[in-house]
C-alpha atoms as a printed R data frame, in Angstrom:
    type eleno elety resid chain resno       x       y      z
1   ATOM     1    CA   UNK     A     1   0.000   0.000  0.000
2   ATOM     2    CA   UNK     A     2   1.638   3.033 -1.082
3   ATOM     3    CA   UNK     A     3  -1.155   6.105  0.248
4   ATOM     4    CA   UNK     A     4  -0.105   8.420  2.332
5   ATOM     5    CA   UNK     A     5   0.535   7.726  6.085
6   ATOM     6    CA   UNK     A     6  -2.076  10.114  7.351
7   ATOM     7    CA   UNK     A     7  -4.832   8.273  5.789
8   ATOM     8    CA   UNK     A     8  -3.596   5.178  8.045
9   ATOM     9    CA   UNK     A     9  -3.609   7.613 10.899
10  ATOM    10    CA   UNK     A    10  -7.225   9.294  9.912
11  ATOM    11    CA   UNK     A    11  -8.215   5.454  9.810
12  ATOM    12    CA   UNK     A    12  -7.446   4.749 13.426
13  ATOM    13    CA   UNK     A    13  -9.036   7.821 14.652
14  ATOM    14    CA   UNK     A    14 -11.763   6.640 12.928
15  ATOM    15    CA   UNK     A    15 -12.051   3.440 14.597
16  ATOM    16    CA   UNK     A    16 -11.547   5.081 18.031
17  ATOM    17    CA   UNK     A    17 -14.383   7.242 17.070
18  ATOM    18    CA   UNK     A    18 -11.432  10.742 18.026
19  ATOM    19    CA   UNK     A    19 -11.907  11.291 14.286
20  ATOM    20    CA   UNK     A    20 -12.904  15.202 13.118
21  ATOM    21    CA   UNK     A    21 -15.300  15.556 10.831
22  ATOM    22    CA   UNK     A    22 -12.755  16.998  8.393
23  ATOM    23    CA   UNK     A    23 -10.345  14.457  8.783
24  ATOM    24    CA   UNK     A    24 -13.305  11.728  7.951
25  ATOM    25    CA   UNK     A    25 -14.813  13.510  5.249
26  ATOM    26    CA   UNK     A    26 -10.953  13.087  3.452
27  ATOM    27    CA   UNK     A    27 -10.770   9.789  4.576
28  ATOM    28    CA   UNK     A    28 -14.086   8.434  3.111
29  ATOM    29    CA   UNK     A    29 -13.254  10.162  0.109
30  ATOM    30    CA   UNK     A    30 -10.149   8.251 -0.345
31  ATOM    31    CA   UNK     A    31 -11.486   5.152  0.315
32  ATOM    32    CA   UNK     A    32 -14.021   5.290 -2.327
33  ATOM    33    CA   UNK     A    33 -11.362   5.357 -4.921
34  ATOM    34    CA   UNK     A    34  -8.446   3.139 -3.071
35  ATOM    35    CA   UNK     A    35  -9.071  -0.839 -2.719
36  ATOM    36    CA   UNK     A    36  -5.717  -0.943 -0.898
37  ATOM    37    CA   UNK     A    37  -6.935   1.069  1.556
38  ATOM    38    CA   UNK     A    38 -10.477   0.065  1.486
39  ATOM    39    CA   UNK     A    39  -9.123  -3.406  2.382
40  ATOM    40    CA   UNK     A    40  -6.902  -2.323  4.707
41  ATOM    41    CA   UNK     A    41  -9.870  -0.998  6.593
42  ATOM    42    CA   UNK     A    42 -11.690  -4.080  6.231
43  ATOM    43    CA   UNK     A    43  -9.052  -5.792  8.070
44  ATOM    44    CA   UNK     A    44  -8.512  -3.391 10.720
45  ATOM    45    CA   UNK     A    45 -12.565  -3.669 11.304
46  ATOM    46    CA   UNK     A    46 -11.789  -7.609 11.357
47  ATOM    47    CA   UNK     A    47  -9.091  -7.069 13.968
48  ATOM    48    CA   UNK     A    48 -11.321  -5.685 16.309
49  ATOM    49    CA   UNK     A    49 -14.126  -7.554 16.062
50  ATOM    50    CA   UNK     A    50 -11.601 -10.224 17.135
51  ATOM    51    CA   UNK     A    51 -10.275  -8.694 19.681
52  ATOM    52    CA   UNK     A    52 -13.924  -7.827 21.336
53  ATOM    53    CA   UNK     A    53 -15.158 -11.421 20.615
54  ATOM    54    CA   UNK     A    54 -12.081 -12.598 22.993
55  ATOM    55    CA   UNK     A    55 -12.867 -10.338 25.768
56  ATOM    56    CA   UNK     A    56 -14.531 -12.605 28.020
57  ATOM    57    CA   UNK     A    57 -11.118 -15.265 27.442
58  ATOM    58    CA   UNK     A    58  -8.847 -15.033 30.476
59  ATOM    59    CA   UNK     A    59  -5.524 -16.034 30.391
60  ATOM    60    CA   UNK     A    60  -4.570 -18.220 33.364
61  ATOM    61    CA   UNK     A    61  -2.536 -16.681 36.610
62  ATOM    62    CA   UNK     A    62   0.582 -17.841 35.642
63  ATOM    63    CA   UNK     A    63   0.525 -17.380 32.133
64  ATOM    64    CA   UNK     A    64   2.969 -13.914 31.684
65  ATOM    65    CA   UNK     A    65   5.168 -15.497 34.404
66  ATOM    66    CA   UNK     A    66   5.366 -18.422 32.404
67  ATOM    67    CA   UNK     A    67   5.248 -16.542 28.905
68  ATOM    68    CA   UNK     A    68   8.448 -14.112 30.259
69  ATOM    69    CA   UNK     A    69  10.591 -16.912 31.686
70  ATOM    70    CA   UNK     A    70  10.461 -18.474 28.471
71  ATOM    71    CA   UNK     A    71  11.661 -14.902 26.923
72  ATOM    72    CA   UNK     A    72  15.589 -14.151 26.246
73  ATOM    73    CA   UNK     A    73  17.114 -12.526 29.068
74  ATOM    74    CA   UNK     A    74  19.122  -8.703 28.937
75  ATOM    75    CA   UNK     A    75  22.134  -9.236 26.284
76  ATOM    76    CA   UNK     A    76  25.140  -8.565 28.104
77  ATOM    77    CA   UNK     A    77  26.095  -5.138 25.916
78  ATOM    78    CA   UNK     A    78  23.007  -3.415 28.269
79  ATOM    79    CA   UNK     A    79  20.665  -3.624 25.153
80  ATOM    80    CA   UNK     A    80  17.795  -5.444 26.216
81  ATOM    81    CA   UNK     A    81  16.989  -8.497 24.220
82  ATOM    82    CA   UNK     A    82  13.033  -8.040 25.615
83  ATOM    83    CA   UNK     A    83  11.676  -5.371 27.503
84  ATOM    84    CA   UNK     A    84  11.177  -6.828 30.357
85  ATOM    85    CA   UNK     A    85   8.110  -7.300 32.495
86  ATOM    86    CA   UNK     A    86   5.325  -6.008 32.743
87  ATOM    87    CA   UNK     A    87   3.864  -3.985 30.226
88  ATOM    88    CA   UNK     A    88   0.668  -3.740 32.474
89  ATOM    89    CA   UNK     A    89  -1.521  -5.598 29.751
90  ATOM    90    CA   UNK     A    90  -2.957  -8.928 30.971
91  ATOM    91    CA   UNK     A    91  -3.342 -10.412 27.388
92  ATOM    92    CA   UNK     A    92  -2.695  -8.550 24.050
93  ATOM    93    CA   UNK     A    93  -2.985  -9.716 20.538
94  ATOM    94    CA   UNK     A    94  -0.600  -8.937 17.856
95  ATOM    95    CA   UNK     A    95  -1.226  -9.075 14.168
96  ATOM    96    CA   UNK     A    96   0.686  -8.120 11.108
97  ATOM    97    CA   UNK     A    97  -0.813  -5.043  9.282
98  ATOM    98    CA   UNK     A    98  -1.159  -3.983  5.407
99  ATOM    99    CA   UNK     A    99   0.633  -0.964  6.487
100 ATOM   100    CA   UNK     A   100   3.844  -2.683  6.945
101 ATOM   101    CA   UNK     A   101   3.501  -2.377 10.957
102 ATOM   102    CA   UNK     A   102   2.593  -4.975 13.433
103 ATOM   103    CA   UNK     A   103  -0.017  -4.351 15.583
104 ATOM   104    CA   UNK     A   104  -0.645  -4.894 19.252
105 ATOM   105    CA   UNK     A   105  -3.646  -4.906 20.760
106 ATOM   106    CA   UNK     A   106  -4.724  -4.992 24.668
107 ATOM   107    CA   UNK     A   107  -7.719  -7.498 24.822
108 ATOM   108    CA   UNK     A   108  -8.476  -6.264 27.871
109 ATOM   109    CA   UNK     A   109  -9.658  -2.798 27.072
110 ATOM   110    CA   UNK     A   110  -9.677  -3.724 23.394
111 ATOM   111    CA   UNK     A   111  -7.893  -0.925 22.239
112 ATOM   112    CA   UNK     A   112  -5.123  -0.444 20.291
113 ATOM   113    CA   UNK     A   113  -1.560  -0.214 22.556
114 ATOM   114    CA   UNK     A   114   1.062   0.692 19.609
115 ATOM   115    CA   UNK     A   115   2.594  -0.500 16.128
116 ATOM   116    CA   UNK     A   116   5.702  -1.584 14.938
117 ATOM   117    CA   UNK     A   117   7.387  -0.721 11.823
118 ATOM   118    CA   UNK     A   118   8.529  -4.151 10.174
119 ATOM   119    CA   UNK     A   119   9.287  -3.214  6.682
């Protein structure tokens, strides 16, 4: 997908309804003439109606204990290999995006927590 990066941003305001009603009426117009972006949007839409249909799942106690002590530990250099502990999230969901980020999700207030660049 090569449209501009504000479009992706005017998308996610859009899905945590903080969009203006300038910033929607440009981004509606765009997706009636991009299919990049209109599917895009589709799967951002997907995303979280999977992430809301997984609320009610609960990981068990031990899981991020568990999940972090199977992790890579600090390199010795002082670069971490993981940030480690405890984001604050009890579950999240990652997924990779059209938009050449990965995205995390926090099931627990189903909301988006932040994006990677990967490419």
């Amino acid at each position: 997908m090569k449209c501009s990066e504000q479009i992706i941003d005017y998308m996610h305001e859009y899905l945590d309804e903080e969009i203006s009603e300038e910033h929607e009426k440009i981004l509606r117009e765009h997706l009636q003439s991009c299919s990049d972006c209109q599917e895009y949007f589709r799967e951002l839409n997907k995303a979280i109606a999977l992430v809301q249909s997984t609320s009610h799942i609960q990981a068990p106690d031990d899981f991020t204990s568990k999940v972090m002590s199977g992790l890579p530990r600090e390199k010795k250099n002082g670069n971490p290999a993981l940030v480690q502990e405890s984001s604050g999230f009890n579950s999240c969901l990652a997924f990779p995006g059209a938009d050449d980020r990965e995205h995390l999700f926090d099931l627990e207030s189903r909301t988006p927590v932040f994006c990677i660049e990967t490419a």
